[in-house]
C-alpha positions as CSV (number, residue, x, y, z in Angstrom):
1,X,64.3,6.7,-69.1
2,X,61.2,7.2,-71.2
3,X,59.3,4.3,-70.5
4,X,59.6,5.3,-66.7
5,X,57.8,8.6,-67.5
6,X,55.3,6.5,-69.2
7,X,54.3,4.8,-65.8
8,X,53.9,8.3,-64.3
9,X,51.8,9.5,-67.3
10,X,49.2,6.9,-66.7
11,X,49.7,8.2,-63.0
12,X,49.0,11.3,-64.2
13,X,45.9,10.0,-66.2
14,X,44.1,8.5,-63.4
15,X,44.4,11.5,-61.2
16,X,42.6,13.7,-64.0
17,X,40.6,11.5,-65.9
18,X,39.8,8.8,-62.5
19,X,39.0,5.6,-65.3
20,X,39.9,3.0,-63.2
21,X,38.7,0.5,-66.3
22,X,41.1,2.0,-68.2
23,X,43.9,2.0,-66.1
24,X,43.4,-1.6,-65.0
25,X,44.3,-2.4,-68.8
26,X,47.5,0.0,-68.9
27,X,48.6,-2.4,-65.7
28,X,50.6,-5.1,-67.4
29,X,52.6,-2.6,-69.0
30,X,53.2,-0.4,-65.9
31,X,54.3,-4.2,-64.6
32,X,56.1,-4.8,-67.2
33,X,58.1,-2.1,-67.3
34,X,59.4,-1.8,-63.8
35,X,59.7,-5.5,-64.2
36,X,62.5,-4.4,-67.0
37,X,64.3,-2.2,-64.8
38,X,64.3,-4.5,-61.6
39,X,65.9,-7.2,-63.3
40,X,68.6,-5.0,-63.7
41,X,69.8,-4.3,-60.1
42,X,72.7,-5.7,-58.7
43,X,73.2,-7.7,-55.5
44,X,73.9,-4.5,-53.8
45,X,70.2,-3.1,-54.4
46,X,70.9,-0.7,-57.1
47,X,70.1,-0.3,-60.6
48,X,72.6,-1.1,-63.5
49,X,72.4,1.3,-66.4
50,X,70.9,-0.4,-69.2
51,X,71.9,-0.6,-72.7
52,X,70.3,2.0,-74.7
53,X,70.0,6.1,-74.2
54,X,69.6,6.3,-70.6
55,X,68.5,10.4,-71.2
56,X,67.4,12.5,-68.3
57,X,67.8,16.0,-69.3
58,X,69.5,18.1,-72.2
59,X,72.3,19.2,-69.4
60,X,75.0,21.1,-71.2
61,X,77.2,18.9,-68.3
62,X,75.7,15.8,-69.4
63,X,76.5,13.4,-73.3
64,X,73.5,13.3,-74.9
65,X,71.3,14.2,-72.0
66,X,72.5,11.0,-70.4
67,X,73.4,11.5,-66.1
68,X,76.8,10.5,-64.6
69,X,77.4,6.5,-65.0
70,X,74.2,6.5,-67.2
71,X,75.9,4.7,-70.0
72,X,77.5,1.8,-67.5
73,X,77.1,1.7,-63.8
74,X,75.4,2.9,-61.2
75,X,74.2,6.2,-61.5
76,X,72.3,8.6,-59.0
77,X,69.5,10.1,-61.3
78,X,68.5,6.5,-62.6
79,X,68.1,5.0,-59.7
80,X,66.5,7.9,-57.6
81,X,63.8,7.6,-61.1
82,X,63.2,3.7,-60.2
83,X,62.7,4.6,-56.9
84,X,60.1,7.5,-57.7
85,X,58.3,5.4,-60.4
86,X,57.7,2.2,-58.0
87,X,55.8,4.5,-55.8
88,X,53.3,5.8,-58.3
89,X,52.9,2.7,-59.0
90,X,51.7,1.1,-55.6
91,X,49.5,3.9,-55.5
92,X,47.8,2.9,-59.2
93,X,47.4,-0.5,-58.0
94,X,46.1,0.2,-54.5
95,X,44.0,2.5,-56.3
96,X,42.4,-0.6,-58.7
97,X,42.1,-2.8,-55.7
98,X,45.1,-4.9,-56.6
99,X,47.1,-4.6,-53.0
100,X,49.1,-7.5,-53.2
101,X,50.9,-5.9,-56.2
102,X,51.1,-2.8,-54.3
103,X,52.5,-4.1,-51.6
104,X,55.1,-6.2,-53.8
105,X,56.3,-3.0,-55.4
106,X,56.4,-0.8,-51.8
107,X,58.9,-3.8,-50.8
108,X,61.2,-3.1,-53.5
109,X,61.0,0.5,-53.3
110,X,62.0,0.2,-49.6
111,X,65.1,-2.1,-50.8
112,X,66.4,0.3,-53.2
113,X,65.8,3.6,-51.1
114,X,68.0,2.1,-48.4
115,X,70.7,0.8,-51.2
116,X,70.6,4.6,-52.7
117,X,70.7,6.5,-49.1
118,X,74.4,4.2,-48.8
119,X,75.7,4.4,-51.7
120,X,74.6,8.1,-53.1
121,X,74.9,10.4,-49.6
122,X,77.1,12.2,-49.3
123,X,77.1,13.4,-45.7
124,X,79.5,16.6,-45.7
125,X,77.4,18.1,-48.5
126,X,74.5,16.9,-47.5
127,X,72.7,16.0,-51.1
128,X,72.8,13.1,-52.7
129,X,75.3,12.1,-55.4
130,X,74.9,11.4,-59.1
131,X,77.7,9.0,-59.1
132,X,79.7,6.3,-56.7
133,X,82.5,8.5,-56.5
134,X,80.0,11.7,-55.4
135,X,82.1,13.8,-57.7
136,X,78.8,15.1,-59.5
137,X,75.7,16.5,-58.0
138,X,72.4,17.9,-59.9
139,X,69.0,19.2,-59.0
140,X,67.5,16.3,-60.8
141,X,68.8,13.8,-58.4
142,X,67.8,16.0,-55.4
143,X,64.3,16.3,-57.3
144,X,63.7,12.3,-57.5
145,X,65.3,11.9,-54.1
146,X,62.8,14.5,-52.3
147,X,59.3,13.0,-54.9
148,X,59.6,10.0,-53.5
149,X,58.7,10.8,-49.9
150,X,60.8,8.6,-48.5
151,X,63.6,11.1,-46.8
152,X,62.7,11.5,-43.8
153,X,64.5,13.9,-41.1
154,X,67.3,15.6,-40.7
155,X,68.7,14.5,-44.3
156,X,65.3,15.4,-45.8
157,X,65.8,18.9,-44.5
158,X,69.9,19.0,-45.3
159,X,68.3,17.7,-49.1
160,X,65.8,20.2,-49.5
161,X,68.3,23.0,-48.4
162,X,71.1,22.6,-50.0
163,X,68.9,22.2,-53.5
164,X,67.7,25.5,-52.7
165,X,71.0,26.9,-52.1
166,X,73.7,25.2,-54.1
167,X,74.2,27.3,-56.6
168,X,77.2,24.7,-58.5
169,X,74.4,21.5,-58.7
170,X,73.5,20.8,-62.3
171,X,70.5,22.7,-63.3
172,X,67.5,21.4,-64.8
173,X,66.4,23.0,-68.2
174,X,62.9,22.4,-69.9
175,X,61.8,20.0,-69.5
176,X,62.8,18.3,-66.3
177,X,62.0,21.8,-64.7
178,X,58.3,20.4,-64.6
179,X,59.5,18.2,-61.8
180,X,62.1,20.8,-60.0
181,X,59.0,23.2,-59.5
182,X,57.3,20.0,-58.4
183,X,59.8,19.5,-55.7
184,X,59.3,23.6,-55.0
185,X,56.0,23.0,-54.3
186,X,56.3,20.1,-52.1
187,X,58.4,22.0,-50.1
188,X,56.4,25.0,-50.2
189,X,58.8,27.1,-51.6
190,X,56.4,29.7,-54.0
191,X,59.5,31.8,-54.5
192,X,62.2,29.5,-55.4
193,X,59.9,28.4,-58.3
194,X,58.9,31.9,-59.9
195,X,62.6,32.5,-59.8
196,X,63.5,29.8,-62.0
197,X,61.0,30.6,-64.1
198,X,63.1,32.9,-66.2
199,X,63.7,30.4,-68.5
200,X,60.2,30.2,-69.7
201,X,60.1,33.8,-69.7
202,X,62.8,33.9,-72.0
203,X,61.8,31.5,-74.5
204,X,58.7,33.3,-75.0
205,X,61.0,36.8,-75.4
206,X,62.8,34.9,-78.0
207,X,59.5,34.6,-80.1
208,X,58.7,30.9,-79.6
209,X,54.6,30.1,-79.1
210,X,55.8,26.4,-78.6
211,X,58.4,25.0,-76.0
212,X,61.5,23.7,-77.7
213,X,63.2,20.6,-77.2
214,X,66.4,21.7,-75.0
215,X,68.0,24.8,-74.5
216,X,69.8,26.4,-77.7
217,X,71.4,25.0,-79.8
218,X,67.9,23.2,-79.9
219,X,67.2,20.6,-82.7
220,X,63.1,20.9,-82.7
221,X,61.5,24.0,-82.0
222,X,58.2,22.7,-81.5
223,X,58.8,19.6,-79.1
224,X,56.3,17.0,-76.8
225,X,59.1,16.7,-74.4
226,X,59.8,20.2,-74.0
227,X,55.9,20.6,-73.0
């Protein structure tokens, strides 16, 4: 969901730019956003889809870019996202000397990581589902699952294997790969991530000097998103 990314831009901000003033007025957004998304779990700890176009990546596999149960119930790739998002933003309000909201959203974070460990495991493949039913598996949810730095262990190291060498998970494309070669770096994994980067390499053979949208058939050859 967009306005989840938009917490992790202002992340993003205060690492490079380090305006704390600046930041301390994005807050009650960043609050009120997550706010949005936590009304919105159930009694079992996980997040309900929303109304609205849940996207997460231009997936050939996926309608409209939107992850298994994305349009109604519980799906892997939204809630791993939550999860991710909550983090970066205990560290933005640590960071502005606001602990007691910090701490607030590290409590929920450690409710829903423990909800999405039961429900989304899947213990004989040893990744994480993107559905109840673990009939569907992807890199992104793998991606989100490993960011958050709260797999720990044995299933941390099943995770970041079997991302690296199930072949029949749902790839990332352009965008999301931004945070796939993320993942490769947190893992220390230099070659994984110059492998994948074919796709870019193609893109440019195909004559584009701006990153499209989603993979063809591509509606906007010149996109934000894409870069």
């Amino acid at each position: 969901p967009f306005s989840l990314w938009w917490v992790g831009m202002v992340y993003d901000y205060a690492l490079w730019r380090g305006d704390r003033a600046f930041v301390t007025e994005l807050l009650p957004g960043v609050r009120a956003v997550l706010e949005g998304f936590l009304i919105h779990t159930n009694a079992e700890d996980l997040l309900q889809a929303q109304a609205g176009w849940n996207f997460t990546d231009w997936t050939k596999e996926w309608r409209l870019g939107v992850p298994p149960d994305g349009f109604d119930g519980c799906s892997g790739p939204l809630n791993w996202h939550l999860i991710y998002t909550l983090g970066l933003a205990a560290q933005l309000e640590a960071w502005v000397g606001e602990e007691i909201a910090a701490q607030r959203w590290e409590g929920w974070r450690s409710k829903l990581v423990a909800a999405a460990q039961t429900a989304f495991w899947n213990e004989e493949r040893g990744l994480f589902a993107d559905d109840l039913a673990h009939t569907e598996f992807s890199e992104h949810t793998q991606c989100m699952a490993l960011l958050s730095g709260l797999l720990v262990g044995e299933q941390r190291e099943r995770t970041a294997q079997n991302l690296l060498s199930t072949p029949s998970l749902t790839p990332t494309t352009i965008y999301f790969s931004h945070y796939l070669f993320e993942t490769y770096r947190v893992l220390g994994q230099p070659a994984a991530l110059f492998e994948r980067l074919g796709l870019w390499f193609d893109l440019a053979a195909q004559g584009f000097k701006t990153t499209p949208e989603q993979p063809e058939p591509s509606r906007s050859d010149c996109h934000g998103w894409g870069a």
